[in-house]
Every structure is written in structure tokens, then in C-alpha cells.
N, C-alpha and C positions, 0 to 999 in steps of 0.2 A: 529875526535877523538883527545882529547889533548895529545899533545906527552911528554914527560918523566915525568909523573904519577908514583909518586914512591908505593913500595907495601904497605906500611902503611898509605897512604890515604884509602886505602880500607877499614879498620877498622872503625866502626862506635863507635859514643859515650856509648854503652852498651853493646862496643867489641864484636859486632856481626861482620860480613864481606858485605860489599857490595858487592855482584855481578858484578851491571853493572858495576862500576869503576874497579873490577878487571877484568874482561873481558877489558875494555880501556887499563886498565895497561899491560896485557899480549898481547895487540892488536888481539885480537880475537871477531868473535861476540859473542852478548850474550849466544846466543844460545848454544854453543859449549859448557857451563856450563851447560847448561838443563840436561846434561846425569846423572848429579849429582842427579835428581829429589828435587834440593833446599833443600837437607836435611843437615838441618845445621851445626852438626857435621863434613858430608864430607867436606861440603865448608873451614870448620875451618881447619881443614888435609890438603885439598890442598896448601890453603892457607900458612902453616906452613910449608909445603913438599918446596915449592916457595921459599918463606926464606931460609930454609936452603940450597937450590940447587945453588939458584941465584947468588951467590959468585965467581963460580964456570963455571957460561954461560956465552956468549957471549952479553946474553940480556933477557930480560922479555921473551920474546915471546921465544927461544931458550928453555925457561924452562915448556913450555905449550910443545912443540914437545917431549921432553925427556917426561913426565907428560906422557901423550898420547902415546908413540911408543916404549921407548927404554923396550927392555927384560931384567930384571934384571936375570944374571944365578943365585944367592945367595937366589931368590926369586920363583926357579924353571922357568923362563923364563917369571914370568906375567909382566907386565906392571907396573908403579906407579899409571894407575888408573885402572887398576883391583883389586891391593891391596887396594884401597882404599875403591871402588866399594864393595869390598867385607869384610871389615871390619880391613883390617889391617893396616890401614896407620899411623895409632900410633908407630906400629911394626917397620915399612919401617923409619919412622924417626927418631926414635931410632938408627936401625942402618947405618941410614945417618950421623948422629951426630959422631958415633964412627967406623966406615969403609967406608968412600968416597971414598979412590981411587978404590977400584972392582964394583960401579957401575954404569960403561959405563961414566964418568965424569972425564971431561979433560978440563983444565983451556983453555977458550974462544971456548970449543966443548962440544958442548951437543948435545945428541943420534947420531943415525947413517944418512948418508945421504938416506938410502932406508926407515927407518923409518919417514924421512921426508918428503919424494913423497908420503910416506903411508898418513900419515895428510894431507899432499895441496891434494891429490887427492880426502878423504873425505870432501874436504872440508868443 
């Protein structure tokens, strides 16, 4: 996997998102995007959810754990890929743009460490 893959190489020339390069970029497998079922839209969410979090992690991959584990309270306790998943991740960026510090986002910490053994363990 090539190492410091930044998130705008993911972008392709008709601004669509590549997958595998972001899957590289977040060092994950492909596959761990499947949940998405390729639907373009979400992929463009997460993708943009990435960006705005990233600033803010310790690392690419730091922001696929938060992505995947951390409960947002503000968001009743789902996930950013439950909101996504389920249609709100416009919502969720929105107000990541204008209220970061309440969700679970601490400069070089992103989500919790049980939400983290939660994803290594699904690996």
C-alpha cells in the first residue's frame, strides 16, 4: 500500500471518488467500503465527512475509526456511518463545519479507545 496518499488524490477527473485509492489513503481494505454498496453519493459524504474531520486526527486511518465507531450524542448516539448510511451525512457535515468541538473530536484523538477494539476486532 503506498504510504502518505493524500485525500485528494482520491478524486478522479469527472470528480467522482475512487474507492480503492481511498481505501489506500485511509489504510483500510477495500472492502471495508463495500458497506457503502458503491453508492456514489455516500462514497462523496464520507469522502467530504474525511476532509472536514482530518484536520483534527492524528491520521487518515484515525478518521475511518471515528467514521465507523464514535457515537455522536448530538446525533442521538449513531455513528457517522449510520448517518450516512442512512441518508444524513449532508446533515452530519454541516454540522461538523459549524460545531466540532461536541463531536467526540480532540486535536490528535479521534473516537474512543473501545470504539477502536470495536473496528480492529471487526476487522
Amino acid at each position: 500500500m503506498p504510504k502518505g496518499r493524500l485525500l485528494d488524490e482520491c478524486v478522479r477527473t469527472d470528480s467522482s471518488i475512487d474507492p480503492q485509492i481511498m481505501a489506500e489513503t485511509l489504510g483500510i481494505r477495500l472492502e471495508e467500503l463495500a458497506h457503502l454498496s458503491w453508492d456514489r453519493q455516500a462514497l462523496r459524504e464520507v469522502f467530504d465527512l474525511i476532509n472536514v474531520v482530518r484536520p483534527w486526527a492524528s491520521s487518515a486511518s484515525a478518521t475511518w475509526v471515528w467514521f465507523r465507531c464514535e457515537r455522536l450524542t448530538r446525533f442521538g448516539g449513531l455513528t457517522p456511518d449510520a448517518l450516512v448510511r442512512g441518508g444524513r451525512g449532508a446533515e452530519l457535515i454541516e454540522d461538523l463545519r459549524q460545531n466540532t468541538p461536541d463531536v467526540g473530536l480532540h486535536a490528535g484523538h479521534m473516537a474512543s479507545p473501545a470504539a477502536a477494539a470495536t473496528l480492529s476486532a471487526q476487522g
